[in-house]
VOPAGU-2260 file (C-alpha; in pm, 1 decimal, decimal comma):
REM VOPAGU-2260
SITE   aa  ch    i         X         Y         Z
SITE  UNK   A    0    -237,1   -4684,5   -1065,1
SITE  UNK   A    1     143,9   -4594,3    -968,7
SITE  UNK   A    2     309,2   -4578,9    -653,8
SITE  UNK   A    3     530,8   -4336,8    -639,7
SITE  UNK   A    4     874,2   -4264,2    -372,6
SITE  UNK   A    5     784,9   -3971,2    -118,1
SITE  UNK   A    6    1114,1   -3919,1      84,5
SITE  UNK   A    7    1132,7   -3652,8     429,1
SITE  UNK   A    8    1482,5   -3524,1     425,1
SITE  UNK   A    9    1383,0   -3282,0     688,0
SITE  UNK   A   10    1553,1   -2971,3     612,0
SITE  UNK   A   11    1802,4   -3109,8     320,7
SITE  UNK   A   12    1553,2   -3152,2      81,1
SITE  UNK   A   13    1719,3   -2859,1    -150,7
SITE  UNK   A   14    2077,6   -3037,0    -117,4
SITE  UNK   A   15    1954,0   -3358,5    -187,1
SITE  UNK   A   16    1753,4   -3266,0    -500,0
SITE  UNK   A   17    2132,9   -3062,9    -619,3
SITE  UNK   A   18    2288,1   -3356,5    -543,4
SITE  UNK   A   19    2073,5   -3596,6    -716,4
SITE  UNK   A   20    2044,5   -3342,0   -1012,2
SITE  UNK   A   21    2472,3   -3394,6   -1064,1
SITE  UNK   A   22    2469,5   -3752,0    -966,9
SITE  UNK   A   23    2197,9   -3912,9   -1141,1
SITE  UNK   A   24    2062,8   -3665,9   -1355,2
SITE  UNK   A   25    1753,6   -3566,9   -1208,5
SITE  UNK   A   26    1512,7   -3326,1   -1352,2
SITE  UNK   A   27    1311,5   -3132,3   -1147,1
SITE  UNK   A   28     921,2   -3121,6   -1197,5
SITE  UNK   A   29     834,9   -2855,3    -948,7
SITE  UNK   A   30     954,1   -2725,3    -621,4
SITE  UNK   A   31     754,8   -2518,9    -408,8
SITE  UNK   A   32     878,9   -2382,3     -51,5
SITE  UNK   A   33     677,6   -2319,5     262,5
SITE  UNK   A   34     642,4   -1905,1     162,9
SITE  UNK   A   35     449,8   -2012,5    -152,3
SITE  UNK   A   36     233,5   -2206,2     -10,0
SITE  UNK   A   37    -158,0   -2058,0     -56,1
SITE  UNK   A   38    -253,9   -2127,2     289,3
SITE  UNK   A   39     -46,4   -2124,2     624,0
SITE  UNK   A   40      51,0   -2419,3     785,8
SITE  UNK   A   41    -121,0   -2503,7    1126,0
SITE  UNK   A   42      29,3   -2371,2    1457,2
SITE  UNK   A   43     309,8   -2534,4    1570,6
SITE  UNK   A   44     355,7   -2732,2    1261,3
SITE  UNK   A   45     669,4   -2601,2    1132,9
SITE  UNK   A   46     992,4   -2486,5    1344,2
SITE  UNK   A   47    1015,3   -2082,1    1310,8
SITE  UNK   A   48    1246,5   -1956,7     993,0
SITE  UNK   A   49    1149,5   -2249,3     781,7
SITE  UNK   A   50     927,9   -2052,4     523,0
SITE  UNK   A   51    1252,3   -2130,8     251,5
SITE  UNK   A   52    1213,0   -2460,1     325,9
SITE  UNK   A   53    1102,2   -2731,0      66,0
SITE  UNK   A   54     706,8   -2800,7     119,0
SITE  UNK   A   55     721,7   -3008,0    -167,4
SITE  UNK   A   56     895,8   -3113,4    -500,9
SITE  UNK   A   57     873,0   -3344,1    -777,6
SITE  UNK   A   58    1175,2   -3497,6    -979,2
SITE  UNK   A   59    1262,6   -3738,7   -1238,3
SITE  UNK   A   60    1498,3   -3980,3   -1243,6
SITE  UNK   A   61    1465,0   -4133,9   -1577,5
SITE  UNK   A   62    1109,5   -4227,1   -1627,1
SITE  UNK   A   63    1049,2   -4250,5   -1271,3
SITE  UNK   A   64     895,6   -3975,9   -1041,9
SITE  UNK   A   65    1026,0   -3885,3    -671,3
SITE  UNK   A   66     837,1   -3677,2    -432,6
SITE  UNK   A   67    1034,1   -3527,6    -157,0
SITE  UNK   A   68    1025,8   -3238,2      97,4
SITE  UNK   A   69    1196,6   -3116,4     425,0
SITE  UNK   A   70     892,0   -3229,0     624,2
SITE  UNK   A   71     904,0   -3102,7     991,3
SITE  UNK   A   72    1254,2   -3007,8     962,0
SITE  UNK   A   73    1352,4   -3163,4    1225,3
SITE  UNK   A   74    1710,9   -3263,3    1206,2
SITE  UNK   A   75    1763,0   -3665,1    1130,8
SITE  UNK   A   76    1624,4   -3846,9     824,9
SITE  UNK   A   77    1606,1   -4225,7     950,7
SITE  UNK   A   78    1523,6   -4376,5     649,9
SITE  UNK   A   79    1503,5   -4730,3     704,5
SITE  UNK   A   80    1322,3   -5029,8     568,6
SITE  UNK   A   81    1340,8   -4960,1     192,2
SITE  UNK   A   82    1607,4   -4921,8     -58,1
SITE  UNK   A   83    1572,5   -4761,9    -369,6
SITE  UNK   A   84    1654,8   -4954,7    -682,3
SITE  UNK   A   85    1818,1   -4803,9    -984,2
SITE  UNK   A   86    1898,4   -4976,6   -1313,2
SITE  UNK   A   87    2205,6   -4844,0   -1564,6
SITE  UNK   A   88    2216,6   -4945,6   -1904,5
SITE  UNK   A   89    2500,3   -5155,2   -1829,9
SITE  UNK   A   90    2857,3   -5223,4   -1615,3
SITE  UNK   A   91    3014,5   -4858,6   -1689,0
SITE  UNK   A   92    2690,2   -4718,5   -1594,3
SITE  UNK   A   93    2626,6   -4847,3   -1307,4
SITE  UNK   A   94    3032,2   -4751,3   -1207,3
SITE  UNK   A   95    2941,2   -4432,1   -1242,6
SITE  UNK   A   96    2652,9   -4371,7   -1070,6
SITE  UNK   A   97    2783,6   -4596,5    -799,7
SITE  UNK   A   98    3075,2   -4366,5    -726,5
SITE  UNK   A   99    2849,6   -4078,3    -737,7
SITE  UNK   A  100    2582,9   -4225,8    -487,3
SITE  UNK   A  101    2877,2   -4344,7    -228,8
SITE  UNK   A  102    3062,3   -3934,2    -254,2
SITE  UNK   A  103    2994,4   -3884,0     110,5
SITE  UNK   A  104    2835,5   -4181,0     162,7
SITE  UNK   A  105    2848,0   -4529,7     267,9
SITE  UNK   A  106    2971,0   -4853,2      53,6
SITE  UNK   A  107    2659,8   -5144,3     194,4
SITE  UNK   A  108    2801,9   -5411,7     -76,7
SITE  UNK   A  109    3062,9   -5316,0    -380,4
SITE  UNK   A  110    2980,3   -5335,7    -736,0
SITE  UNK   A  111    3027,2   -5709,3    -831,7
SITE  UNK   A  112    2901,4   -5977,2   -1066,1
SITE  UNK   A  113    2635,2   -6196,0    -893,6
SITE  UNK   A  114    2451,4   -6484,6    -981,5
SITE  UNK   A  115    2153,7   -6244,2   -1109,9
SITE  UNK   A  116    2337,6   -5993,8   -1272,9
SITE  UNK   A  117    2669,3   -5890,0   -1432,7
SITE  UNK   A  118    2700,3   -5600,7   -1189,2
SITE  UNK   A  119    2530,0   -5516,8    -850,1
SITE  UNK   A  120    2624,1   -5314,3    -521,2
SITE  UNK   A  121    2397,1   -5186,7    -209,8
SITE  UNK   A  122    2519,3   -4797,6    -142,4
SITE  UNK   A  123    2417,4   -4523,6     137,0
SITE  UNK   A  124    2387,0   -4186,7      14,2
SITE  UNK   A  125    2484,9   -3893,4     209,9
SITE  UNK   A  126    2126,4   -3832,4     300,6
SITE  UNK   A  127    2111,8   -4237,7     463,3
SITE  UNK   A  128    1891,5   -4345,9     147,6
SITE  UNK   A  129    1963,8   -4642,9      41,1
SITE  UNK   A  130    2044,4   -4764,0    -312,6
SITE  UNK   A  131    2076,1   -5102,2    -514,0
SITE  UNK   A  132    2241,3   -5047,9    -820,6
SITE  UNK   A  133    2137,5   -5331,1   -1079,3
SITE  UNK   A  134    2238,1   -5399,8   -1425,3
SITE  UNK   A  135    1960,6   -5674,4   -1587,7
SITE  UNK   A  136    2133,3   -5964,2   -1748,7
């Protein structure tokens, strides 16, 4: 059994997946908008001019698999709660896809040595996800 990431950006679900393409190297699995879709969506589900909307996509980053879509497009993306963990090969790595995380983002904790590893840092994406960046020992 896996458990997999399934993340709303509600209407920036196309930027985010560009954006995570560049700064992590994500490959994308699939992406299928609202228009494709083989049945409608109920009434009232959707806002009107959202058929080029994400209704849902797949994406790798690394060996692990994201879900994601624009959901009810409705404006805000509050994620909160979770943090998603990434783990470079090693120091230079992890500077690199720190600084590419925290491009319009937020710095939560810089890249440091800590008691558990030789470099960690907490980052807020552009989107408000979350990210610890760990290097193992």
């Amino acid at each position: 059994m896996d458990v997999n990431a399934y993340l709303f950006f509600n209407g920036r679900c196309e930027e985010a997946v560009q954006f995570y393409q560049v700064a992590l190297g994500a490959q994308v699995d699939m992406l299928m908008r609202n228009r494709d879709s083989p049945e409608p969506p109920p009434p009232g589900m959707l806002p009107p001019g959202s058929e080029d909307k994400v209704m849902h996509c797949s994406f790798r980053i690394g060996n692990t698999l994201v879900m994601a879509s624009d959901g009810r497009c409705q404006g805000s993306t509050p994620f909160q709660g979770f943090a998603l963990s990434i783990a470079p090969a090693d120091p230079a790595a992890a500077e690199g896809v720190f600084t590419a995380l925290a491009e319009g983002g937020q710095v939560q904790m810089p890249l440091g040595q800590t008691f558990w590893s030789p470099c960690f840092g907490m980052v807020t994406d552009r989107f408000g996800i979350q990210w610890m960046v760990n290097v193992a020992p």
